[in-house]
PDB file of the backbone (N, CA, C, O) and the ligand in Angstrom, with CONECT records:
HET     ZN  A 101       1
ATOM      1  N   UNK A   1    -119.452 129.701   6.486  1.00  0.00           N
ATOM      2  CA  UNK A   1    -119.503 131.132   6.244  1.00  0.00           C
ATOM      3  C   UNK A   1    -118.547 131.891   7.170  1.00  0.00           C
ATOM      4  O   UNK A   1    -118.376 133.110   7.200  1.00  0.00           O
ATOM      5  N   UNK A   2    -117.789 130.690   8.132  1.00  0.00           N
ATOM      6  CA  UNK A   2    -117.011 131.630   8.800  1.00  0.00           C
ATOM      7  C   UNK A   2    -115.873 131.756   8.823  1.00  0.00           C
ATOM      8  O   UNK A   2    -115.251 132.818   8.797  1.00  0.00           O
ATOM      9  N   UNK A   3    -115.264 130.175   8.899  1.00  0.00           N
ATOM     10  CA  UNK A   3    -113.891 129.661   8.594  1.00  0.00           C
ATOM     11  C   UNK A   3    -113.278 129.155   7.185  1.00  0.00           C
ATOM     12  O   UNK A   3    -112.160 128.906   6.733  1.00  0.00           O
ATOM     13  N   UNK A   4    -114.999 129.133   6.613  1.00  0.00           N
ATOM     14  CA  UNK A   4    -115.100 128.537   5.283  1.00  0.00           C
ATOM     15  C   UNK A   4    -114.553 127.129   4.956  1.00  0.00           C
ATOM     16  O   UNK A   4    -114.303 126.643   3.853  1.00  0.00           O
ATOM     17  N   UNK A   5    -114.416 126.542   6.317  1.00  0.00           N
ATOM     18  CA  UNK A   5    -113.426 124.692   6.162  1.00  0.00           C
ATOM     19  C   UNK A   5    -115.153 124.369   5.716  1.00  0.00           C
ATOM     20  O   UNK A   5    -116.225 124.881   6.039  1.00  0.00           O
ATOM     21  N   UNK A   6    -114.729 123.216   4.790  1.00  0.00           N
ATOM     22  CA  UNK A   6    -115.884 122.217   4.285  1.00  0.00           C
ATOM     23  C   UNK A   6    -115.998 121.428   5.708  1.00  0.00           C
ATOM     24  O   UNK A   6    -114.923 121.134   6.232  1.00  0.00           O
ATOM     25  N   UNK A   7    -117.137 121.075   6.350  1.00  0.00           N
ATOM     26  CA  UNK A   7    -117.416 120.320   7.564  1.00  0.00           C
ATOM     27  C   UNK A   7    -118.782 119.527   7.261  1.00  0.00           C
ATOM     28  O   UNK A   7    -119.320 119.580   6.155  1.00  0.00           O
ATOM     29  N   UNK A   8    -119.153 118.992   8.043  1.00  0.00           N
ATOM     30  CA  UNK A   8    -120.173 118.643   8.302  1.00  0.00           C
ATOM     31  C   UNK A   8    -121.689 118.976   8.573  1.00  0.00           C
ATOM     32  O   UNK A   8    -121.971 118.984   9.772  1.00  0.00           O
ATOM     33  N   UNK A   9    -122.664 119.236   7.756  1.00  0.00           N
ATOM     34  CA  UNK A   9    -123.706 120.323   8.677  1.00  0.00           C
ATOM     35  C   UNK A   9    -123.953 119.627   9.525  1.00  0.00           C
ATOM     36  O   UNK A   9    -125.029 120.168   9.780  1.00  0.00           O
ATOM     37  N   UNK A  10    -123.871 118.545  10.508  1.00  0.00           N
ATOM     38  CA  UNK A  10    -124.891 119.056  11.734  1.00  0.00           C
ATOM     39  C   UNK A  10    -123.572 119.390  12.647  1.00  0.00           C
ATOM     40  O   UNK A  10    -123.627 119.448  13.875  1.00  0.00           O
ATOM     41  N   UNK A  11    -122.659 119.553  12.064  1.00  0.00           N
ATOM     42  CA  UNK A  11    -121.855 120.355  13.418  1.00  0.00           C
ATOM     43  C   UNK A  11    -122.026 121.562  13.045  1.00  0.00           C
ATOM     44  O   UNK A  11    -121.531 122.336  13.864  1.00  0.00           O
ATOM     45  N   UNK A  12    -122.352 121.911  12.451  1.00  0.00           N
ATOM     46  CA  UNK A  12    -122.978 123.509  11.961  1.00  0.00           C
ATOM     47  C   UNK A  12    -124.267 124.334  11.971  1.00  0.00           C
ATOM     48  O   UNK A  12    -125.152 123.766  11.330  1.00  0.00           O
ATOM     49  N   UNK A  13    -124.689 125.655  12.574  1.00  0.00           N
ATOM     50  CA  UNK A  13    -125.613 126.105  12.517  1.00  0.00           C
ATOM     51  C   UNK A  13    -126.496 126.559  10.936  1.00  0.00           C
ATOM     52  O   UNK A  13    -125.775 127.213  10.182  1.00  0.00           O
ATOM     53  N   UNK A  14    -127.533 126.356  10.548  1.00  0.00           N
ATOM     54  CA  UNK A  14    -127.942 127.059   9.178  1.00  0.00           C
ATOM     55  C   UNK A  14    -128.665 128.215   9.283  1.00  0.00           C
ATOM     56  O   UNK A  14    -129.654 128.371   9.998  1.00  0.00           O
ATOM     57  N   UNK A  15    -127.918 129.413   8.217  1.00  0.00           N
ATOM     58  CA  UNK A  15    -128.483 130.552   8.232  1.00  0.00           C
ATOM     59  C   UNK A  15    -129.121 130.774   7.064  1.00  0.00           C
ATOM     60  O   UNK A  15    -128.483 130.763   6.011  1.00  0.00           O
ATOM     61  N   UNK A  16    -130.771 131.057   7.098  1.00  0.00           N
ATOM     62  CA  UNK A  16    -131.248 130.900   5.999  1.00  0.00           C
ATOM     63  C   UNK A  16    -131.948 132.126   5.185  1.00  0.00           C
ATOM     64  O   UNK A  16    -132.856 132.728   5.758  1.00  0.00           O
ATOM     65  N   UNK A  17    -131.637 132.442   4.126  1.00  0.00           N
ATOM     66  CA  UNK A  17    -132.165 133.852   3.477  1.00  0.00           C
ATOM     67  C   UNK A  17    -133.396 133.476   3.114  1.00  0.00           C
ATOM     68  O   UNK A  17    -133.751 132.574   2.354  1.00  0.00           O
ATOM     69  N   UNK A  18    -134.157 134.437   3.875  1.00  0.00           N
ATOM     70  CA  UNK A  18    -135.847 134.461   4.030  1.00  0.00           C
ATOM     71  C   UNK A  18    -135.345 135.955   2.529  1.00  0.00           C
ATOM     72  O   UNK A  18    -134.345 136.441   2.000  1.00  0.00           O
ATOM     73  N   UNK A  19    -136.887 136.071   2.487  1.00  0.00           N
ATOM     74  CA  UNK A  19    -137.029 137.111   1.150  1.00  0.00           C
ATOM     75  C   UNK A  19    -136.920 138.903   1.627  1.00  0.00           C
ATOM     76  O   UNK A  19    -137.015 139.904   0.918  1.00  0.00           O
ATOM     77  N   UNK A  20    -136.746 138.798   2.729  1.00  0.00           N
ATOM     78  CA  UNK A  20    -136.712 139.989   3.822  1.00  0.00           C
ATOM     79  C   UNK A  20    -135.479 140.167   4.425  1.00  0.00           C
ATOM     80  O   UNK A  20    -134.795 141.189   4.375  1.00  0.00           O
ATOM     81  N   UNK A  21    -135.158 138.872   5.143  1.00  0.00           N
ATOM     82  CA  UNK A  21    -134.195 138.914   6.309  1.00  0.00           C
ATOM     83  C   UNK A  21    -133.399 137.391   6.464  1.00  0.00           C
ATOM     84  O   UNK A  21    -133.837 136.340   5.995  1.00  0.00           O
ATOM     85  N   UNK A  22    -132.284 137.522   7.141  1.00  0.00           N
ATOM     86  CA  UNK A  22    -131.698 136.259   6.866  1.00  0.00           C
ATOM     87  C   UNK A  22    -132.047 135.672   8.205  1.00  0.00           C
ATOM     88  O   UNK A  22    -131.713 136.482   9.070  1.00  0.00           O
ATOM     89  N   UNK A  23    -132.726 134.304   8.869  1.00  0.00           N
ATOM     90  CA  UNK A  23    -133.006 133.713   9.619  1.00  0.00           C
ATOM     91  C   UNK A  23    -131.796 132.757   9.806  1.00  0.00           C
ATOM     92  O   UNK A  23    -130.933 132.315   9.047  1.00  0.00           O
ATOM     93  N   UNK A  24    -132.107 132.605  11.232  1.00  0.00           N
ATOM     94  CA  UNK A  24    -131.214 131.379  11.580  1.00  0.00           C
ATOM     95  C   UNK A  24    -132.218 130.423  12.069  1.00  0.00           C
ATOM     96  O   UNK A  24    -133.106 130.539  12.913  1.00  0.00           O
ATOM     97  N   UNK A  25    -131.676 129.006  10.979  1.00  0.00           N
ATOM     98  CA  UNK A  25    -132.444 127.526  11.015  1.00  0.00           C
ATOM     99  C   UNK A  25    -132.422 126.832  11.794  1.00  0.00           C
ATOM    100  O   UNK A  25    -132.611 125.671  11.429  1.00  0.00           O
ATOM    101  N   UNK A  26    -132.283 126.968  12.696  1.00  0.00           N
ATOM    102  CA  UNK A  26    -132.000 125.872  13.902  1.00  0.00           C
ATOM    103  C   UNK A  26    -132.294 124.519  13.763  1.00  0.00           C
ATOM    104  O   UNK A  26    -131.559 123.558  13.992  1.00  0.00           O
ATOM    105  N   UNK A  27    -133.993 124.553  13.174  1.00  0.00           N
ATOM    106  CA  UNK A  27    -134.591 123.142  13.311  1.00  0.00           C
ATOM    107  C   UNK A  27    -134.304 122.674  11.653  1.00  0.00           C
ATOM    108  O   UNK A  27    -134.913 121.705  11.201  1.00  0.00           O
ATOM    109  N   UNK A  28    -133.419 123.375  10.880  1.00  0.00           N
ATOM    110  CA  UNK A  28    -133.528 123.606   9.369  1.00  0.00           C
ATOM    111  C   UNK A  28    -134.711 123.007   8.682  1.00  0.00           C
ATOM    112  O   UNK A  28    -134.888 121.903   8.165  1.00  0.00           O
ATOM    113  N   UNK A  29    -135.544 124.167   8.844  1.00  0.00           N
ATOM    114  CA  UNK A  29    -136.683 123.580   8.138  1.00  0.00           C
ATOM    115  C   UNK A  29    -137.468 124.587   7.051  1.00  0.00           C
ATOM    116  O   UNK A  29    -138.471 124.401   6.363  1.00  0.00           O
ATOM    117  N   UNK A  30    -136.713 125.552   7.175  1.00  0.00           N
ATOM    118  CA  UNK A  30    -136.857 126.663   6.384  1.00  0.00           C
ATOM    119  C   UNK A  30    -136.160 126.742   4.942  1.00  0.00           C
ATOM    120  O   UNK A  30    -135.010 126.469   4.600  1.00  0.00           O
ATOM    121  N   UNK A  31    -137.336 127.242   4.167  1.00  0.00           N
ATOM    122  CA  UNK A  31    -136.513 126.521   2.467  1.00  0.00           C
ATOM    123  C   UNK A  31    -135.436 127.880   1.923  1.00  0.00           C
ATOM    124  O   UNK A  31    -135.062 128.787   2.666  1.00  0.00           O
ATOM    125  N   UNK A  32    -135.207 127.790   0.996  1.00  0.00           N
ATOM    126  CA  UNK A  32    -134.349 129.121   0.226  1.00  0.00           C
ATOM    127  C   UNK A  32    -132.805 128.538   0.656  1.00  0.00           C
ATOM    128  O   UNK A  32    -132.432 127.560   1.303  1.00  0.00           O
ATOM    129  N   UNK A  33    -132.159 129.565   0.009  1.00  0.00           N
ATOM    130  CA  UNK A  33    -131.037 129.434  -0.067  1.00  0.00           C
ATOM    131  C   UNK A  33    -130.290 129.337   1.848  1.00  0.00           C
ATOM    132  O   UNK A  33    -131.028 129.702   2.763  1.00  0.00           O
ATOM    133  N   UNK A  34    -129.334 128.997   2.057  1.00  0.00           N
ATOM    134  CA  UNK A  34    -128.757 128.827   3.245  1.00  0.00           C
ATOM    135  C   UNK A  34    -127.485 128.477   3.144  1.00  0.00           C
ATOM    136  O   UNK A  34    -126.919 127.751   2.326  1.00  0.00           O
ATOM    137  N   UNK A  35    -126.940 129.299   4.418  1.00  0.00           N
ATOM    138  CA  UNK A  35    -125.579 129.146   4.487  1.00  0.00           C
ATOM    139  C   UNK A  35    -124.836 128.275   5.719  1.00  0.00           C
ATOM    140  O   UNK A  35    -125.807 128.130   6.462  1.00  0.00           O
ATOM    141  N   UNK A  36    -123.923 127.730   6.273  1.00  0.00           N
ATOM    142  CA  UNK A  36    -123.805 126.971   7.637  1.00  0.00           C
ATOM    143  C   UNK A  36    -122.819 127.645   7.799  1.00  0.00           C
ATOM    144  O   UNK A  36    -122.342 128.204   6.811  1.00  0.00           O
ATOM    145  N   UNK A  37    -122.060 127.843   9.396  1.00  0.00           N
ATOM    146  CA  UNK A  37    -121.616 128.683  10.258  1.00  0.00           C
ATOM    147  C   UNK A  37    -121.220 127.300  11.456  1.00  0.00           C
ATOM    148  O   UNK A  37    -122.106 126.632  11.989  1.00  0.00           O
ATOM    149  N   UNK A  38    -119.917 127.114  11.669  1.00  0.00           N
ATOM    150  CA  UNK A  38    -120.006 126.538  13.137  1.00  0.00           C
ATOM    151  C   UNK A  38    -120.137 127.724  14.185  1.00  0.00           C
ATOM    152  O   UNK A  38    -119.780 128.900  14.253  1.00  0.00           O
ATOM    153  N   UNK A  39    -120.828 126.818  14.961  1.00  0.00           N
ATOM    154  CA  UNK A  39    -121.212 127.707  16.377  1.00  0.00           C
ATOM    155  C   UNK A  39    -120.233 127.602  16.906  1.00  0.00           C
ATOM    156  O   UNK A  39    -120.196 126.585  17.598  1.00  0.00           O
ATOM    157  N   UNK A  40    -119.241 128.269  16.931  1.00  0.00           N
ATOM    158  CA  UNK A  40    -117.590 128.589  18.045  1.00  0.00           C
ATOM    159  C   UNK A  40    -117.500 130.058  17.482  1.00  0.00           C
ATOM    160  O   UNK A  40    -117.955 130.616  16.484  1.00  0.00           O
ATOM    161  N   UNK A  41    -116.567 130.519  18.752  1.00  0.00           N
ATOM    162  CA  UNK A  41    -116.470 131.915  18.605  1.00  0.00           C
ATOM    163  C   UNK A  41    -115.572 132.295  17.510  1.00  0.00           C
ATOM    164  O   UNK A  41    -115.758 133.402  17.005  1.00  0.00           O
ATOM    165  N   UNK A  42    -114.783 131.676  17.137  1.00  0.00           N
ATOM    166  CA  UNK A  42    -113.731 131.935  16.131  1.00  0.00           C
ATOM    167  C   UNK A  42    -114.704 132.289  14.665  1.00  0.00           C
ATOM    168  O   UNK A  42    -114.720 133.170  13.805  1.00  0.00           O
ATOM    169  N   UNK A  43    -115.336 131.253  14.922  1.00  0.00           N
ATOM    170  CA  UNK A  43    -116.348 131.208  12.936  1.00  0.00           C
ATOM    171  C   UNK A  43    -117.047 132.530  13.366  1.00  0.00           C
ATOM    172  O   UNK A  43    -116.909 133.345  12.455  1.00  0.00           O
ATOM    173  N   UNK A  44    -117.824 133.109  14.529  1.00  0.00           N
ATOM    174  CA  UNK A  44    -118.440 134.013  14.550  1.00  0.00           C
ATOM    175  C   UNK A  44    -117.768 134.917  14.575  1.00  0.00           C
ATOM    176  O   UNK A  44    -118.353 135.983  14.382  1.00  0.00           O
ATOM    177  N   UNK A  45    -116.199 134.987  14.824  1.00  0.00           N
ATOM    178  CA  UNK A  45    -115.655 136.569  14.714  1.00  0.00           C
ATOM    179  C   UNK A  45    -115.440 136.112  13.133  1.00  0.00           C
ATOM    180  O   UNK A  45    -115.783 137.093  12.472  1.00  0.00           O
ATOM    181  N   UNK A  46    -115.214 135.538  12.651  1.00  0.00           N
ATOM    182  CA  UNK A  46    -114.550 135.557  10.755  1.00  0.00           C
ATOM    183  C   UNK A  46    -115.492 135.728  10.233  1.00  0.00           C
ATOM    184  O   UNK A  46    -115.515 136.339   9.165  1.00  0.00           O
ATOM    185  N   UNK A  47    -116.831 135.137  10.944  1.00  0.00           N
ATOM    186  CA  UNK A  47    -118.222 135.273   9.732  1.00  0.00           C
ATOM    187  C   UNK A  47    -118.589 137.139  10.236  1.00  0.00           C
ATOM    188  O   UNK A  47    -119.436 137.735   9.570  1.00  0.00           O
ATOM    189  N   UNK A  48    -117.836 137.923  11.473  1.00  0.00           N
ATOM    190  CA  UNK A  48    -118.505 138.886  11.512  1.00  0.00           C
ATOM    191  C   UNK A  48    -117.428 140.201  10.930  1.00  0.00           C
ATOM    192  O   UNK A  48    -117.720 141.385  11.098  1.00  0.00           O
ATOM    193  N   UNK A  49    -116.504 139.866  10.422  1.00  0.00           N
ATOM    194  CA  UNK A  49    -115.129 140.358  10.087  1.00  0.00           C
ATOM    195  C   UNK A  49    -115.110 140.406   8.269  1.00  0.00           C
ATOM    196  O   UNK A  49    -114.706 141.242   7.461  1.00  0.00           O
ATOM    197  N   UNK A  50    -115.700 139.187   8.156  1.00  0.00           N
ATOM    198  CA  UNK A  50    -115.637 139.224   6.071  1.00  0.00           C
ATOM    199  C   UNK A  50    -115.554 140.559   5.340  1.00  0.00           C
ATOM    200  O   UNK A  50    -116.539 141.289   5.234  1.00  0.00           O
ATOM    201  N   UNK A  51    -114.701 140.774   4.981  1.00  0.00           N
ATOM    202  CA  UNK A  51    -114.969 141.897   3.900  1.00  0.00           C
ATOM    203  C   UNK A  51    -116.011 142.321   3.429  1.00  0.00           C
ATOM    204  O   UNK A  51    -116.511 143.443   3.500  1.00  0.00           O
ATOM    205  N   UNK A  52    -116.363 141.361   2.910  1.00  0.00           N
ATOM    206  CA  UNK A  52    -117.360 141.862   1.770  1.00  0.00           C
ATOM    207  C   UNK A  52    -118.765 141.549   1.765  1.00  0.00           C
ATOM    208  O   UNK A  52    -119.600 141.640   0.866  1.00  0.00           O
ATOM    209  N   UNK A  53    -118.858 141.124   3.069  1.00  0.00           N
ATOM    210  CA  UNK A  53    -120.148 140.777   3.748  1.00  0.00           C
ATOM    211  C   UNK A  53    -121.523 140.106   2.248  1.00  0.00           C
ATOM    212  O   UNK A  53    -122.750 140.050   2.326  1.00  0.00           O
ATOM    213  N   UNK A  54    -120.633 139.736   1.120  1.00  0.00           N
ATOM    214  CA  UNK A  54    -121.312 138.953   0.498  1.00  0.00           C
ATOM    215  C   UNK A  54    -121.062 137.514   0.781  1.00  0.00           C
ATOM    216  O   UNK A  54    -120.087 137.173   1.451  1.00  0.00           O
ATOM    217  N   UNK A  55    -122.332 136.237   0.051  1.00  0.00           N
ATOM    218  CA  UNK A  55    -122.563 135.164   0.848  1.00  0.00           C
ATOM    219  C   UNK A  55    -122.948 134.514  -0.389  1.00  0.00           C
ATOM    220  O   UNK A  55    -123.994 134.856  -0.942  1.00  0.00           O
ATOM    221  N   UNK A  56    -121.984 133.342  -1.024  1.00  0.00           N
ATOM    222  CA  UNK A  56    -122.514 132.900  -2.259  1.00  0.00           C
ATOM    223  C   UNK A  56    -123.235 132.112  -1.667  1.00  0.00           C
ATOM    224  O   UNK A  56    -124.001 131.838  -2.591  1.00  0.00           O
ATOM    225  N   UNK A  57    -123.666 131.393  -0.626  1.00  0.00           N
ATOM    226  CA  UNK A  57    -124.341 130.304   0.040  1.00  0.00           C
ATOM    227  C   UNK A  57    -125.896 130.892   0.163  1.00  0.00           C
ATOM    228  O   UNK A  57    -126.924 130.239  -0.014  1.00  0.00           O
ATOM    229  N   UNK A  58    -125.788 132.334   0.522  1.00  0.00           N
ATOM    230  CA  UNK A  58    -127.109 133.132   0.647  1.00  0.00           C
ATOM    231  C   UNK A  58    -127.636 133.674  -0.637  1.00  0.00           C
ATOM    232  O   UNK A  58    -128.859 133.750  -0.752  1.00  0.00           O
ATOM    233  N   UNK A  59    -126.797 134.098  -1.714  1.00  0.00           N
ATOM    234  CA  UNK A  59    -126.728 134.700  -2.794  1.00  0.00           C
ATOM    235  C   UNK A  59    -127.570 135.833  -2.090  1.00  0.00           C
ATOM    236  O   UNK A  59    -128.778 135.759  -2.312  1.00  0.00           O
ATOM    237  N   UNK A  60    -127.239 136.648  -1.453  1.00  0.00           N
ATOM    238  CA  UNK A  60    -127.235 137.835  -0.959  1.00  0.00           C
ATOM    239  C   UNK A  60    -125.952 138.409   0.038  1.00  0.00           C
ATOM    240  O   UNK A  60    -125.106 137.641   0.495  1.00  0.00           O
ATOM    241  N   UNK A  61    -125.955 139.849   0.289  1.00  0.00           N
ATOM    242  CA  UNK A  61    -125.057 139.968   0.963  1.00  0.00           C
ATOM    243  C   UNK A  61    -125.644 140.778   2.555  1.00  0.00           C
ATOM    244  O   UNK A  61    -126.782 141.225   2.700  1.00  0.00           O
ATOM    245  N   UNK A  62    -124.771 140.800   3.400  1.00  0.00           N
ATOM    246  CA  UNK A  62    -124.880 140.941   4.899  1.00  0.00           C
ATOM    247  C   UNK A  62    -124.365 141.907   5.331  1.00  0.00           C
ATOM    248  O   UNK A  62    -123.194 141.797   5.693  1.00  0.00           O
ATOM    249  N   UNK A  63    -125.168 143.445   5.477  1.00  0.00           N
ATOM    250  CA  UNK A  63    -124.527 144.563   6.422  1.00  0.00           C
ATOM    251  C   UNK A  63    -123.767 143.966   7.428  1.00  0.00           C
ATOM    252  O   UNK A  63    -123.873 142.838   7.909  1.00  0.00           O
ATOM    253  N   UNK A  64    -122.766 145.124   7.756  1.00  0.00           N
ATOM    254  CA  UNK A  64    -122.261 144.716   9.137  1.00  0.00           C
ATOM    255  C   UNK A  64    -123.473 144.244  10.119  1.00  0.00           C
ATOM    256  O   UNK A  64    -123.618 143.142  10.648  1.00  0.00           O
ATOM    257  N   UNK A  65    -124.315 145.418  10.207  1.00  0.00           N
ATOM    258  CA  UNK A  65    -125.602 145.344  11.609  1.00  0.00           C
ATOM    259  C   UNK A  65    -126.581 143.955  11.491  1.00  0.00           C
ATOM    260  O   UNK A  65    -127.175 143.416  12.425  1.00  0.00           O
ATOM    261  N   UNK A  66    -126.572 143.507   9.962  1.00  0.00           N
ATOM    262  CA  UNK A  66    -127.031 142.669  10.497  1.00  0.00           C
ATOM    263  C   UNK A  66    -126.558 141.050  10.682  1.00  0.00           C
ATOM    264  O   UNK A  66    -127.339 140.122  10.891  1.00  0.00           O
ATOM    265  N   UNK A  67    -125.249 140.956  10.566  1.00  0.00           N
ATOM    266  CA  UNK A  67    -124.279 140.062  10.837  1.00  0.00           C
ATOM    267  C   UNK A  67    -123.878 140.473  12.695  1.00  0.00           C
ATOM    268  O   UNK A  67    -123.473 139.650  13.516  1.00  0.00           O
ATOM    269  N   UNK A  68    -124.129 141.859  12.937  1.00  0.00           N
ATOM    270  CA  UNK A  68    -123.700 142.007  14.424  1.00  0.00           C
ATOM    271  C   UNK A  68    -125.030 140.994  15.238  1.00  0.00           C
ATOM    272  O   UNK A  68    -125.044 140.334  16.278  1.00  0.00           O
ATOM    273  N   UNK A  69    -126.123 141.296  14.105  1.00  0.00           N
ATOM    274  CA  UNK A  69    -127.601 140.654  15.051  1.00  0.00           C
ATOM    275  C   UNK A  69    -127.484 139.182  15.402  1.00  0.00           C
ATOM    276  O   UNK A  69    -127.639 138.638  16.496  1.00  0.00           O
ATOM    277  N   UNK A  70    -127.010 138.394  13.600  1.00  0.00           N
ATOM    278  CA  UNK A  70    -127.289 137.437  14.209  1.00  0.00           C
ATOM    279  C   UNK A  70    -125.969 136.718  15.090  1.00  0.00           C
ATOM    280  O   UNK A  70    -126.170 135.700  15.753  1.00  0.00           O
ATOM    281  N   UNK A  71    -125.092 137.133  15.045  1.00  0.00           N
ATOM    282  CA  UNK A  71    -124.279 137.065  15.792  1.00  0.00           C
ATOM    283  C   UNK A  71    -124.239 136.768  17.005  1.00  0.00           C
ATOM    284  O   UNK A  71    -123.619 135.851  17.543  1.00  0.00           O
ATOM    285  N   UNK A  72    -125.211 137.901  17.665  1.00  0.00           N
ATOM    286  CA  UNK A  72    -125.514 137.971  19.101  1.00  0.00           C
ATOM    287  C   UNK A  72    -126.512 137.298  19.615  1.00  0.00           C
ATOM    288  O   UNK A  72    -126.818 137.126  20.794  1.00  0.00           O
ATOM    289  N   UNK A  73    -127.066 136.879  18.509  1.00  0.00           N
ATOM    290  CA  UNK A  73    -128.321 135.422  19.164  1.00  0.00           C
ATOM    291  C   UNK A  73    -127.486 134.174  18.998  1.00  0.00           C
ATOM    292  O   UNK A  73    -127.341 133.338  19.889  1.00  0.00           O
ATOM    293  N   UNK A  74    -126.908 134.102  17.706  1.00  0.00           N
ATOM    294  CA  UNK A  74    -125.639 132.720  18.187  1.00  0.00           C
ATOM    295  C   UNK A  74    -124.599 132.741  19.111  1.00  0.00           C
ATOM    296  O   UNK A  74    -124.119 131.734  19.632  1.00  0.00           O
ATOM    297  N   UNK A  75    -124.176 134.135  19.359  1.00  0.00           N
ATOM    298  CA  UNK A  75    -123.771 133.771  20.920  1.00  0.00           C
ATOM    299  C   UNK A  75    -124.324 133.408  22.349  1.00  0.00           C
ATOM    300  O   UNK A  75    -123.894 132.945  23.406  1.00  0.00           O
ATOM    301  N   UNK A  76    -125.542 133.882  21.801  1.00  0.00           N
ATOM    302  CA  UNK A  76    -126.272 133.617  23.548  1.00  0.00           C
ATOM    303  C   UNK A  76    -126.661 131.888  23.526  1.00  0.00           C
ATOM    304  O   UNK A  76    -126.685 131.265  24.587  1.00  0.00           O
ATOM    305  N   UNK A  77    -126.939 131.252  22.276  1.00  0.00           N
ATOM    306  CA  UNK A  77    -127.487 129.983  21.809  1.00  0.00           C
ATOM    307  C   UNK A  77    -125.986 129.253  22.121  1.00  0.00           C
ATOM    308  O   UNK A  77    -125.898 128.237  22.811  1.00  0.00           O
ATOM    309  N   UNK A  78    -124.879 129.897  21.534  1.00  0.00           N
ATOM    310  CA  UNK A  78    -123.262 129.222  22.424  1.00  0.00           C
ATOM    311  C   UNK A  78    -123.483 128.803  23.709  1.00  0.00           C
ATOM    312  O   UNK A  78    -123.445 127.667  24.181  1.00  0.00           O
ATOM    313  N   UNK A  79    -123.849 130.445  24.494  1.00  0.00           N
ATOM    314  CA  UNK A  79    -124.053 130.440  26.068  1.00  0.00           C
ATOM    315  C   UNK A  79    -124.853 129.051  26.715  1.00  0.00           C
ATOM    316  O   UNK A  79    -124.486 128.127  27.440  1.00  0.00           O
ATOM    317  N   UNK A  80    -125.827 129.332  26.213  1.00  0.00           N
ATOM    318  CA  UNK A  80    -126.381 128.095  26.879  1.00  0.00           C
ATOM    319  C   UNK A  80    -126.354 127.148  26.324  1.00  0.00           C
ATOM    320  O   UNK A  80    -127.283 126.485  26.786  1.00  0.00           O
ATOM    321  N   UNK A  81    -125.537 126.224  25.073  1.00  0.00           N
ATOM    322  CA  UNK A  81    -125.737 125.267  24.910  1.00  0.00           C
ATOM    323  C   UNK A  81    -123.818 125.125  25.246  1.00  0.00           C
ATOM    324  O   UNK A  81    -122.984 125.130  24.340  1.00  0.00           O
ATOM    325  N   UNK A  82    -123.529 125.025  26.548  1.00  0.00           N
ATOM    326  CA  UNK A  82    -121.829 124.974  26.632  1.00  0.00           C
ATOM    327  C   UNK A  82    -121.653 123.666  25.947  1.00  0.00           C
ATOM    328  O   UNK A  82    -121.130 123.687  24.833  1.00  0.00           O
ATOM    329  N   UNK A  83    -121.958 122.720  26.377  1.00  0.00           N
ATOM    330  CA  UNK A  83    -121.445 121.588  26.028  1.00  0.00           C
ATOM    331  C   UNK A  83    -121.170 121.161  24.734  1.00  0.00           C
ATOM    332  O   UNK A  83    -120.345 120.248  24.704  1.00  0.00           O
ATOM    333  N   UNK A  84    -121.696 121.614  23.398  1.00  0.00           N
ATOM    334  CA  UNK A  84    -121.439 122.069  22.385  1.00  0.00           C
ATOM    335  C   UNK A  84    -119.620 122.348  22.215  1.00  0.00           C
ATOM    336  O   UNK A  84    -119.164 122.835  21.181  1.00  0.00           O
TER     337      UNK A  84
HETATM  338 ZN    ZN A 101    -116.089 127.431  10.968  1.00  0.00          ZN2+
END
């Protein structure tokens, strides 16, 4: 969802559209639609930059604010997981 390269999911975080709000899967265990994101800063500025803040992976689409949110919890989850 950020760089949009086809990869691997477990080098990738899953973001998952709950019926409310879009969650991030960590332990992916959450059902519905979902999208993957590598955790590097680059995918998080492109996944927070998209135009059109729509998500065929989510089949919903993503205000800026709340692409700034989850953003800022996958950066702090960057922070402490450096070795990543
Ligand atoms: Zn990426």
């Amino acid at each position: 969802m950020g760089c949009r390269q086809v990869d691997f999911q477990h080098t990738m975080v899953r973001l998952a559209a709950l019926p409310d709000a879009v969650a991030i899967d960590f332990k992916r265990r959450l059902g519905g639609r979902g999208g993957y994101l590598h955790l590097r800063r680059e995918c998080l500025e492109l996944f927070l930059k998209a135009k059109t803040g729509r998500f065929k992976s989510l089949g919903r689409s993503l205000d800026r604010s709340e692409r700034v949110n989850l953003v800022n919890m996958l950066a702090e989850q960057l922070a402490t997981n450096a070795e990543l």
